[in-house]
C-alpha positions in Angstrom: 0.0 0.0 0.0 1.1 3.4 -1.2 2.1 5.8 1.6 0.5 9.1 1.7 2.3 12.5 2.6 0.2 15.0 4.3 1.2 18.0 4.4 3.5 20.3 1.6 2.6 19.3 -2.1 5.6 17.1 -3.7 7.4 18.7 -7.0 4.9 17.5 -9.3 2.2 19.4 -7.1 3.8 22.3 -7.2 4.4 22.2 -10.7 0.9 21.6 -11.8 -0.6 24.2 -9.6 2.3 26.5 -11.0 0.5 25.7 -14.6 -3.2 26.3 -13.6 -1.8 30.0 -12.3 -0.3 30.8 -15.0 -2.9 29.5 -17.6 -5.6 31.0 -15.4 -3.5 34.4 -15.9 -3.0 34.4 -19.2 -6.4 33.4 -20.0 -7.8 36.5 -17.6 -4.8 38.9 -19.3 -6.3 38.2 -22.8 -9.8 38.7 -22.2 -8.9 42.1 -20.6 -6.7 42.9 -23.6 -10.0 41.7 -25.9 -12.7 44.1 -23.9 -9.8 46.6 -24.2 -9.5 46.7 -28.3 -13.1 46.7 -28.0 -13.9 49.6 -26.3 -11.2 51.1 -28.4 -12.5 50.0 -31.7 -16.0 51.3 -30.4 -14.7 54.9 -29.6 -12.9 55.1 -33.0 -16.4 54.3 -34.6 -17.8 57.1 -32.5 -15.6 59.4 -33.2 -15.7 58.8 -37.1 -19.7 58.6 -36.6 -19.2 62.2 -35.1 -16.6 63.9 -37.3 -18.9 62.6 -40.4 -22.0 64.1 -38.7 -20.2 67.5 -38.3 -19.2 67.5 -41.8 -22.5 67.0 -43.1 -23.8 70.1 -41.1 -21.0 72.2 -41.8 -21.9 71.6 -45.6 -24.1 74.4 -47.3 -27.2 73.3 -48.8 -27.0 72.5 -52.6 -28.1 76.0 -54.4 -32.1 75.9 -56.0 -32.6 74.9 -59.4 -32.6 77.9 -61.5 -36.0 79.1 -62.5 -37.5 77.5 -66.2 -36.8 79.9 -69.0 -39.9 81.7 -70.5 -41.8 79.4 -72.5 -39.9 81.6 -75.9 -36.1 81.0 -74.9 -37.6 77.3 -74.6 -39.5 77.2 -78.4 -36.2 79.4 -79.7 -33.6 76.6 -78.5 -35.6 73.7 -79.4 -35.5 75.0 -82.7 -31.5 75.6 -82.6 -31.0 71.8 -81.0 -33.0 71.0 -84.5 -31.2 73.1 -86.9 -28.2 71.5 -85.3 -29.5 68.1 -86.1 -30.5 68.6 -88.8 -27.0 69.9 -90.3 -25.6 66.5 -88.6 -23.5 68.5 -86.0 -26.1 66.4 -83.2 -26.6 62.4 -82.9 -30.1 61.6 -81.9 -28.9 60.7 -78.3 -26.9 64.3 -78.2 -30.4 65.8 -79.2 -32.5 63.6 -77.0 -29.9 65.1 -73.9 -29.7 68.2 -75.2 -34.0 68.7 -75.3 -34.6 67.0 -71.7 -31.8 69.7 -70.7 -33.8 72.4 -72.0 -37.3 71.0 -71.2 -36.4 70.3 -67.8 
């Protein structure tokens, strides 16, 4: 029958409860440093959330559309986008552009 000590752990003891410490440790140390990048990545985001938010007030409001053109300036370049087809200095598509421009 197997004596046993009472008393002080033997060397192999020791060394196991040398290796729960330290695991425990280093398991503790990198959930701290996790929560830590965390919070860190979450106040970047923040402050990137906030520096876009003050650039979007400090930007003016786009200017208003200009008013239509009296309904002659209208019938007068309509007629110049068709000369200009006509003579071949205009594709269809450039005319088509050109008349939705002008229509509005």
């Amino acid at each position: 029958m197997p004596l046993r000590r009472f008393g002080r752990p033997g060397l192999i003891g020791l060394a196991a409860r040398t290796a729960v410490v330290a695991g425990t440790a280093q398991a503790v140390q990198g959930a701290a440093a996790r929560h830590q990048q965390r919070g860190v990545a979450a106040a970047h985001e923040q402050a990137q959330f906030e520096a876009a938010r003050a650039q979007a007030r400090a930007t003016p409001p786009a200017p208003p559309a200009p008013a239509p053109a009296a309904t002659g300036d209208v019938v007068a370049q309509l007629q110049q986008l068709a000369a200009l087809r006509e003579a071949g200095a205009l594709t269809d598509e450039e005319f088509a552009a050109a008349k939705a421009r002008v229509v509005g």
